[in-house]
KOLVEX-632856 format. One record per residue (C-alpha): residue in one letter; z, y, x. Coordinates in nm, 4 decimals. Example, Ala and Ser with C-alpha at 12.3 -4.5 7.8 and 13.67 -1.06 7.14 Angstrom:
! KOLVEX-632856
 type        z        y        x
    A   0.7800  -0.4500   1.2300
    S   0.7140  -0.1060   1.3670
This chain:
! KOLVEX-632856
 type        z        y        x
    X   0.0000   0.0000   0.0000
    X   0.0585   0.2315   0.3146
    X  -0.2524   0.1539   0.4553
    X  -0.4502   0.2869   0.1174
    X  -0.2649   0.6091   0.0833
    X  -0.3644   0.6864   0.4381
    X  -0.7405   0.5508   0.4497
    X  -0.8618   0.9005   0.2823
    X  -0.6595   1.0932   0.5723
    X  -0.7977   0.8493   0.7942
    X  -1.1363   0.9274   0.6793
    X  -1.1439   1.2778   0.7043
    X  -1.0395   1.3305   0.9931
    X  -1.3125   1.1027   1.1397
    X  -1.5853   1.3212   0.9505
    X  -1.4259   1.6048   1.0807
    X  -1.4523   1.5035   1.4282
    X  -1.8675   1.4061   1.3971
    X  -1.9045   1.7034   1.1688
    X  -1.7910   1.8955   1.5231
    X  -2.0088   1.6790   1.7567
    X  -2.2623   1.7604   1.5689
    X  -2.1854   2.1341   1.5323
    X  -2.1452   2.1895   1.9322
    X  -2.5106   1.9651   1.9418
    X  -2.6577   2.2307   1.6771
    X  -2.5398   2.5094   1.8899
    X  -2.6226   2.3658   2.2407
    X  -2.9759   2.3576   2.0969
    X  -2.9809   2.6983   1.9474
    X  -2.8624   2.8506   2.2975
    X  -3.2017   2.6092   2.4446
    X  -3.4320   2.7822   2.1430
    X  -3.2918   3.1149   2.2119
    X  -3.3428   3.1028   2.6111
    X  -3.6781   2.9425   2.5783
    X  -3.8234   3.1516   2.2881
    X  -3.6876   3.4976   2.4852
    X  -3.8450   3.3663   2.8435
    X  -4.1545   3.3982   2.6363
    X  -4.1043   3.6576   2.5229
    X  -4.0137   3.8302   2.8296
    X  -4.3587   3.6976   3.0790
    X  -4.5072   3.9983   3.0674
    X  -4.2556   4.1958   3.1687
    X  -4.0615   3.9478   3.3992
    X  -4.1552   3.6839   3.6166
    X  -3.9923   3.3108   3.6345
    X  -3.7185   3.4924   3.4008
    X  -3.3749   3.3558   3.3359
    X  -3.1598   3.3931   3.0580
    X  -2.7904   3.4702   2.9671
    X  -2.7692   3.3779   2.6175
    X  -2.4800   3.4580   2.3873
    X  -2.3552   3.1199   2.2490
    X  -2.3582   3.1969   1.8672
    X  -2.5296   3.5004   1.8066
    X  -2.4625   3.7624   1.5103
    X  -2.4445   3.6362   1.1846
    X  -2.8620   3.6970   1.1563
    X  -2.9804   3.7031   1.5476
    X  -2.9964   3.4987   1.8511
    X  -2.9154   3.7434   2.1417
    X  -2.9941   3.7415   2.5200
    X  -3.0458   3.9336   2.8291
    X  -3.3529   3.8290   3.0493
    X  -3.3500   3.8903   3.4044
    X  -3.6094   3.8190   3.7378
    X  -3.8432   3.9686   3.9405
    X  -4.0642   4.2344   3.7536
    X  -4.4060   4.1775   3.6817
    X  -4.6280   4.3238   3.9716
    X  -4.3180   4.4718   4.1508
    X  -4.0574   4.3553   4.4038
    X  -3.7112   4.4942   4.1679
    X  -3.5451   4.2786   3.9729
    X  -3.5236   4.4044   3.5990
    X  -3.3489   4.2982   3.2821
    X  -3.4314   4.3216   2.9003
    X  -3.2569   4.2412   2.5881
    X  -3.4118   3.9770   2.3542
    X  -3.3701   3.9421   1.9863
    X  -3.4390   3.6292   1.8169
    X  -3.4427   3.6427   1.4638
    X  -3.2399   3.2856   1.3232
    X  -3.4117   3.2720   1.0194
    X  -3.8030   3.3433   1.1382
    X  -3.7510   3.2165   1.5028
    X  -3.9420   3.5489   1.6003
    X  -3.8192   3.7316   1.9360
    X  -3.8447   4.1136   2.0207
    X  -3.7093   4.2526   2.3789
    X  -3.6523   4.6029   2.4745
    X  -3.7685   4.7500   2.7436
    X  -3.6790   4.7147   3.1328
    X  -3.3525   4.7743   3.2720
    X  -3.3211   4.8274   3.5965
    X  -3.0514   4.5859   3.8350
    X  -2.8568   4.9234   3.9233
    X  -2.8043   4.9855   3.5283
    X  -2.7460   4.6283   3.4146
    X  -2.6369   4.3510   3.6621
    X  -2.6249   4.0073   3.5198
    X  -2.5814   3.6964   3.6978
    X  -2.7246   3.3593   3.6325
    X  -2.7310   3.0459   3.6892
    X  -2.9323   2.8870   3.9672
Protein backbone atom coordinates (compact mmCIF):
# COMPACT_ATOMS: atom_id res chain seq x y z
CA UNK A 1 0.00 0.00 0.00
CA UNK A 2 3.15 2.31 0.58
CA UNK A 3 4.55 1.54 -2.52
CA UNK A 4 1.17 2.87 -4.50
CA UNK A 5 0.83 6.09 -2.65
CA UNK A 6 4.38 6.86 -3.64
CA UNK A 7 4.50 5.51 -7.41
CA UNK A 8 2.82 9.00 -8.62
CA UNK A 9 5.72 10.93 -6.59
CA UNK A 10 7.94 8.49 -7.98
CA UNK A 11 6.79 9.27 -11.36
CA UNK A 12 7.04 12.78 -11.44
CA UNK A 13 9.93 13.31 -10.40
CA UNK A 14 11.40 11.03 -13.12
CA UNK A 15 9.51 13.21 -15.85
CA UNK A 16 10.81 16.05 -14.26
CA UNK A 17 14.28 15.04 -14.52
CA UNK A 18 13.97 14.06 -18.68
CA UNK A 19 11.69 17.03 -19.05
CA UNK A 20 15.23 18.96 -17.91
CA UNK A 21 17.57 16.79 -20.09
CA UNK A 22 15.69 17.60 -22.62
CA UNK A 23 15.32 21.34 -21.85
CA UNK A 24 19.32 21.90 -21.45
CA UNK A 25 19.42 19.65 -25.11
CA UNK A 26 16.77 22.31 -26.58
CA UNK A 27 18.90 25.09 -25.40
CA UNK A 28 22.41 23.66 -26.23
CA UNK A 29 20.97 23.58 -29.76
CA UNK A 30 19.47 26.98 -29.81
CA UNK A 31 22.98 28.51 -28.62
CA UNK A 32 24.45 26.09 -32.02
CA UNK A 33 21.43 27.82 -34.32
CA UNK A 34 22.12 31.15 -32.92
CA UNK A 35 26.11 31.03 -33.43
CA UNK A 36 25.78 29.42 -36.78
CA UNK A 37 22.88 31.52 -38.23
CA UNK A 38 24.85 34.98 -36.88
CA UNK A 39 28.44 33.66 -38.45
CA UNK A 40 26.36 33.98 -41.55
CA UNK A 41 25.23 36.58 -41.04
CA UNK A 42 28.30 38.30 -40.14
CA UNK A 43 30.79 36.98 -43.59
CA UNK A 44 30.67 39.98 -45.07
CA UNK A 45 31.69 41.96 -42.56
CA UNK A 46 33.99 39.48 -40.62
CA UNK A 47 36.17 36.84 -41.55
CA UNK A 48 36.34 33.11 -39.92
CA UNK A 49 34.01 34.92 -37.18
CA UNK A 50 33.36 33.56 -33.75
CA UNK A 51 30.58 33.93 -31.60
CA UNK A 52 29.67 34.70 -27.90
CA UNK A 53 26.17 33.78 -27.69
CA UNK A 54 23.87 34.58 -24.80
CA UNK A 55 22.49 31.20 -23.55
CA UNK A 56 18.67 31.97 -23.58
CA UNK A 57 18.07 35.00 -25.30
CA UNK A 58 15.10 37.62 -24.62
CA UNK A 59 11.85 36.36 -24.44
CA UNK A 60 11.56 36.97 -28.62
CA UNK A 61 15.48 37.03 -29.80
CA UNK A 62 18.51 34.99 -29.96
CA UNK A 63 21.42 37.43 -29.15
CA UNK A 64 25.20 37.41 -29.94
CA UNK A 65 28.29 39.34 -30.46
CA UNK A 66 30.49 38.29 -33.53
CA UNK A 67 34.04 38.90 -33.50
CA UNK A 68 37.38 38.19 -36.09
CA UNK A 69 39.40 39.69 -38.43
CA UNK A 70 37.54 42.34 -40.64
CA UNK A 71 36.82 41.78 -44.06
CA UNK A 72 39.72 43.24 -46.28
CA UNK A 73 41.51 44.72 -43.18
CA UNK A 74 44.04 43.55 -40.57
CA UNK A 75 41.68 44.94 -37.11
CA UNK A 76 39.73 42.79 -35.45
CA UNK A 77 35.99 44.04 -35.24
CA UNK A 78 32.82 42.98 -33.49
CA UNK A 79 29.00 43.22 -34.31
CA UNK A 80 25.88 42.41 -32.57
CA UNK A 81 23.54 39.77 -34.12
CA UNK A 82 19.86 39.42 -33.70
CA UNK A 83 18.17 36.29 -34.39
CA UNK A 84 14.64 36.43 -34.43
CA UNK A 85 13.23 32.86 -32.40
CA UNK A 86 10.19 32.72 -34.12
CA UNK A 87 11.38 33.43 -38.03
CA UNK A 88 15.03 32.17 -37.51
CA UNK A 89 16.00 35.49 -39.42
CA UNK A 90 19.36 37.32 -38.19
CA UNK A 91 20.21 41.14 -38.45
CA UNK A 92 23.79 42.53 -37.09
CA UNK A 93 24.75 46.03 -36.52
CA UNK A 94 27.44 47.50 -37.68
CA UNK A 95 31.33 47.15 -36.79
CA UNK A 96 32.72 47.74 -33.53
CA UNK A 97 35.97 48.27 -33.21
CA UNK A 98 38.35 45.86 -30.51
CA UNK A 99 39.23 49.23 -28.57
CA UNK A 100 35.28 49.86 -28.04
CA UNK A 101 34.15 46.28 -27.46
CA UNK A 102 36.62 43.51 -26.37
CA UNK A 103 35.20 40.07 -26.25
CA UNK A 104 36.98 36.96 -25.81
CA UNK A 105 36.32 33.59 -27.25
CA UNK A 106 36.89 30.46 -27.31
CA UNK A 107 39.67 28.87 -29.32
Amino acid sequence: MKFQSALPAILLFAAAGSAHASSDDAWGQFQKDVSKACITAAKGLIENGKTVVDPYGSEHYGLAVVSGKAVGAKATVSTICVYDKKTKKTEIGGEISADALMVKTAK
